[in-house]
N, C-alpha and C positions, 0 to 999 in steps of 0.2 A: 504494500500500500504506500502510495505517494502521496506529500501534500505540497504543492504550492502556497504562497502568499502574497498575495499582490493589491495594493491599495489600491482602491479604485476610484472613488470622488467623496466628497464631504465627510472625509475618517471613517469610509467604510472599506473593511476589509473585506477581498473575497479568497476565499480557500478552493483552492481548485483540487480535488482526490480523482486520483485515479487506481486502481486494481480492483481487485475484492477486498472487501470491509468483511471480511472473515472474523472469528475470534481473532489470530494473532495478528491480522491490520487493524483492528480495533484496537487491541491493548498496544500496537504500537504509537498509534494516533493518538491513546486519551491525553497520554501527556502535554502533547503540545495544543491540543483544544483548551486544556487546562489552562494553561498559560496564556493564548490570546484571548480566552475571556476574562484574565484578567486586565489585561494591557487596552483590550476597545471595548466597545459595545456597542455597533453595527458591525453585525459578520455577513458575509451571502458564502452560504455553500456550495461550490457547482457539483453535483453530481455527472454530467455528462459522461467521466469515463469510469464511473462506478457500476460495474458489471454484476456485482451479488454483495448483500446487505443484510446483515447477519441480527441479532435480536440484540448483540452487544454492540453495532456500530449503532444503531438507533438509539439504545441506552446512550449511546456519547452524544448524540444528535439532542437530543430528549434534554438531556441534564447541563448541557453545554445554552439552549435555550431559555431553561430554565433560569439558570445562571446569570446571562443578560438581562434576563425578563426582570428581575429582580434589582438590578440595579438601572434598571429602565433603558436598556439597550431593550435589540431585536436582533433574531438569526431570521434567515429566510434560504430556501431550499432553491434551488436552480437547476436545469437544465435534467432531470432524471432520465434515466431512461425506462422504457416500459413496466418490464418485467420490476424493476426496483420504485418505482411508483405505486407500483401497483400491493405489493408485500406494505409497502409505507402505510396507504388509505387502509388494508384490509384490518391494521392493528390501530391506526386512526392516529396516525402522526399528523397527518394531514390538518383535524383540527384540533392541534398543539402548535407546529411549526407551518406557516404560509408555506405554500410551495409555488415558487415562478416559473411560466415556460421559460423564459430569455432575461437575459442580465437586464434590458432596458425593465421591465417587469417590475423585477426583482429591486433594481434602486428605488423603481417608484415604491412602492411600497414604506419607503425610510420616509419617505415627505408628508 
């Protein structure tokens, strides 16, 4: 599992993942979720090249939202694909975390 970080406009961060969010992509990920919700609070997630989505990458998804939401930031979800969309809504991430088709979306949402 890979994460990019790239600021994108008004101190929002977006995290781009790409492999499977397996258990051991998961627990290599929490760490560093960890850490930028401490550091911002607007994240955008791209999911695009996140191919399988495990019940522990959503637990990071889940509790890393949680986390902003609390100190009055926002996560929001981008670019999934099918299959990994679709496991999200069936457990109801969906209404927990916005999910956006496209990054323009996705910043709207911050405004």
């Amino acid at each position: 599992m890979k994460m990019d970080v790239i600021n994108v406009e008004n101190g929002i961060t977006k995290l781009v993942l790409s492999g499977s969010m397996n258990v051991q992509g998961a627990l290599d990920l929490e760490p560093q979720f960890n850490e930028i919700v401490k550091t911002t609070d607007k994240v955008i997630v791209d999911l695009k090249d996140v191919h399988f989505l495990t019940s522990r990458g959503m637990r990071i998804l889940v509790m890393s939202a949680r986390s902003l939401r609390e100190k009055g930031g926002k996560l929001v979800l981008v670019n999934p694909q099918a299959e990994v969309e679709r496991a999200m809504k069936i457990v109801g991430i969906d209404t927990i975390i916005p999910i956006a088709p496209d990054l323009s979306a996705a910043i709207a949402l911050f405004r």
